[in-house]
C-alpha positions as CSV (number, residue, x, y, z in Angstrom):
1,X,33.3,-3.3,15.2
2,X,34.7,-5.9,12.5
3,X,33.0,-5.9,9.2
4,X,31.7,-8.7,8.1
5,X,33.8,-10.9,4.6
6,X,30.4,-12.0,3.6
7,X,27.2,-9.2,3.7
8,X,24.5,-11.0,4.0
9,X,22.0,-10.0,1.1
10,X,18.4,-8.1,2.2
11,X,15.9,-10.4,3.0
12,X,13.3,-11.5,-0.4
13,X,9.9,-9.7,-0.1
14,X,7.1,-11.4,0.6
15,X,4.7,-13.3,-1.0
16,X,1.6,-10.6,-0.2
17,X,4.4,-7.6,-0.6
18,X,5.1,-9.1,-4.4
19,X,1.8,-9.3,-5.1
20,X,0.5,-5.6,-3.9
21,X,4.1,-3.7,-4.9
22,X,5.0,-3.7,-8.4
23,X,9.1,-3.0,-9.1
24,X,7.8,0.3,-10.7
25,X,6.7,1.7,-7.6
26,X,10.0,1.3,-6.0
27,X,11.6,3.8,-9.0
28,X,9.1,6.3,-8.4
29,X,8.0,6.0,-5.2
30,X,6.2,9.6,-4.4
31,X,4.1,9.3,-7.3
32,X,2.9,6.0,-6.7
33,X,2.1,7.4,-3.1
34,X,0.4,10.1,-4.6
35,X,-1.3,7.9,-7.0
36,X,-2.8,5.2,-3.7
37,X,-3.9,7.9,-2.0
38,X,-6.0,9.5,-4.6
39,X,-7.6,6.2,-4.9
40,X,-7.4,5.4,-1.1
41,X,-9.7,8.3,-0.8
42,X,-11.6,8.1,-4.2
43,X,-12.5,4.1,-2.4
44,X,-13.3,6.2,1.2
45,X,-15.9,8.2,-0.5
46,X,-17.3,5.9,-2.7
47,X,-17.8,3.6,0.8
48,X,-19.7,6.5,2.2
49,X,-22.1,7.2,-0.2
50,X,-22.7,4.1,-0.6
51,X,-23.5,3.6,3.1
52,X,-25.4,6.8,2.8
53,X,-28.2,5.0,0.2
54,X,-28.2,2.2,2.2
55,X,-26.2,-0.6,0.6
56,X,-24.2,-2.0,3.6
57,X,-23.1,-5.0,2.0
58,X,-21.4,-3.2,-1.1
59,X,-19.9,-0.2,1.0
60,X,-17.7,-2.9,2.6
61,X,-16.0,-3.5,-0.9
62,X,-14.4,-0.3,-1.5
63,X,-13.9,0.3,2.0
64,X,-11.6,-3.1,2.6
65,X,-9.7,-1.7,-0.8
66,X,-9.2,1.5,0.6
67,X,-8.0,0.0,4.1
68,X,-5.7,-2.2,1.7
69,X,-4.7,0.8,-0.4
70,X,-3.5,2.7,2.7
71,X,-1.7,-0.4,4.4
72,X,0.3,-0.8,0.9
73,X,0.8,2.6,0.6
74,X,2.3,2.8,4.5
75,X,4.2,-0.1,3.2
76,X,6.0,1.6,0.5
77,X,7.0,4.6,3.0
78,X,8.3,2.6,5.4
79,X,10.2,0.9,3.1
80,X,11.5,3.7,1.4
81,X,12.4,6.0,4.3
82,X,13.8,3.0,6.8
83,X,10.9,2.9,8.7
């Protein structure tokens, strides 16, 4: 197989990958892993108790973060290990 003259560069991130992945997490990746999935689950047990007294509506709200936490996070190690 011929290589190529011209490498075509990586494609640009996304809008919604810009806006939910700083630069910084790409230096330090394991930390900032760490770090989402402390709060992933600090978000996952807040949404339970919350359920747990009753407030339905307001559970929902730390529980879509933590869904969103855990997406990004995914994100991150797929990105980092090659998927």
């Amino acid at each position: 197989m011929v290589a190529s003259a011209h490498p075509t560069p990586p494609p640009a991130p996304s809008w919604l990958e810009r806006f939910l992945i700083r630069r910084r997490e790409y230096r330090h990746p394991h930390a900032w892993l760490a770090f989402r999935m402390i709060a992933g689950a600090w978000n996952v047990i807040l949404g339970i108790l919350l359920l747990a007294y009753g407030y339905y509506g307001l559970a929902l709200i730390p529980l879509a973060g933590s869904a969103l936490i855990f997406w990004t996070a995914s994100w991150i190690w797929i990105k980092v290990h090659g998927g």
